[in-house]
C-alpha positions as CSV (number, residue, x, y, z in Angstrom):
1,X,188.7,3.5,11.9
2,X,191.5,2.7,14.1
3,X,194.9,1.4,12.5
4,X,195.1,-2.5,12.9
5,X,198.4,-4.1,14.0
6,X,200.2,-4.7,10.4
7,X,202.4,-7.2,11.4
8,X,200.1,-9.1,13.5
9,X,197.5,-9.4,10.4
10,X,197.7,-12.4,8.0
11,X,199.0,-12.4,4.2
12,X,194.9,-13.1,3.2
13,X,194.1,-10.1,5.7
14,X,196.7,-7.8,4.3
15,X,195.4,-8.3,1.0
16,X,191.6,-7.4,2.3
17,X,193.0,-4.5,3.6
18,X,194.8,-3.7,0.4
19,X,191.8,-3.9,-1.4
20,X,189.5,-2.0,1.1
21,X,191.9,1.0,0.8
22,X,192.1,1.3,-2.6
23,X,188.3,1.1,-3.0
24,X,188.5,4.1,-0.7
25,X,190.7,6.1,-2.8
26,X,189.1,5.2,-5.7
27,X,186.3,6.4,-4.4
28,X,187.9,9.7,-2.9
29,X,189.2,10.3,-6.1
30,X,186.0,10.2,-7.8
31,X,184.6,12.6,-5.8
32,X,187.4,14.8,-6.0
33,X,186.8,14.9,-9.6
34,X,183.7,15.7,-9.6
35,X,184.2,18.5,-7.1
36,X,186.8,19.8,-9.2
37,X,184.3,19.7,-12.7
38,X,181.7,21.4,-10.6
39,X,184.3,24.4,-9.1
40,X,185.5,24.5,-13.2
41,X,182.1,25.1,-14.5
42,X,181.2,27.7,-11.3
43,X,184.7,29.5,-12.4
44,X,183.6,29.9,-16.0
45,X,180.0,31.5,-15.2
46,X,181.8,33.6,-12.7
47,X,184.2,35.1,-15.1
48,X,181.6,35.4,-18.3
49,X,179.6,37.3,-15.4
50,X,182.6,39.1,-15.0
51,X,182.8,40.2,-18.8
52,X,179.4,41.2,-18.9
53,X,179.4,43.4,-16.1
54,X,182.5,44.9,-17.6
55,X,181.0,45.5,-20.7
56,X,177.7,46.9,-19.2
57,X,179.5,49.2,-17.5
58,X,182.8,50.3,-19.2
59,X,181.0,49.3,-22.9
């Protein structure tokens, strides 16, 4: 996507624009999210896997 002239776009354009981006960060921020719940729920196994190894071998 290359960068369009600001000032040589129309009020109506600028809007379109507006909107367009923040679709796209909506949308990145979604995913981000959801990234972020799935690396929270791997963190969690990994440290109850933790504990148990502890416990199997330190009792």
């Amino acid at each position: 996507m290359t960068a369009p002239d600001l000032s040589q776009l129309t009020p109506e354009q600028l809007r379109a624009l507006a909107s367009q981006l923040l679709a796209r960060v909506t949308e990145q921020d979604q995913t981000i999210q959801a990234k972020d719940q799935t690396i929270q729920k791997q963190d969690q196994s990994i440290k109850y896997k933790e504990q148990v190894n502890q416990k199997l071998t330190y009792g």
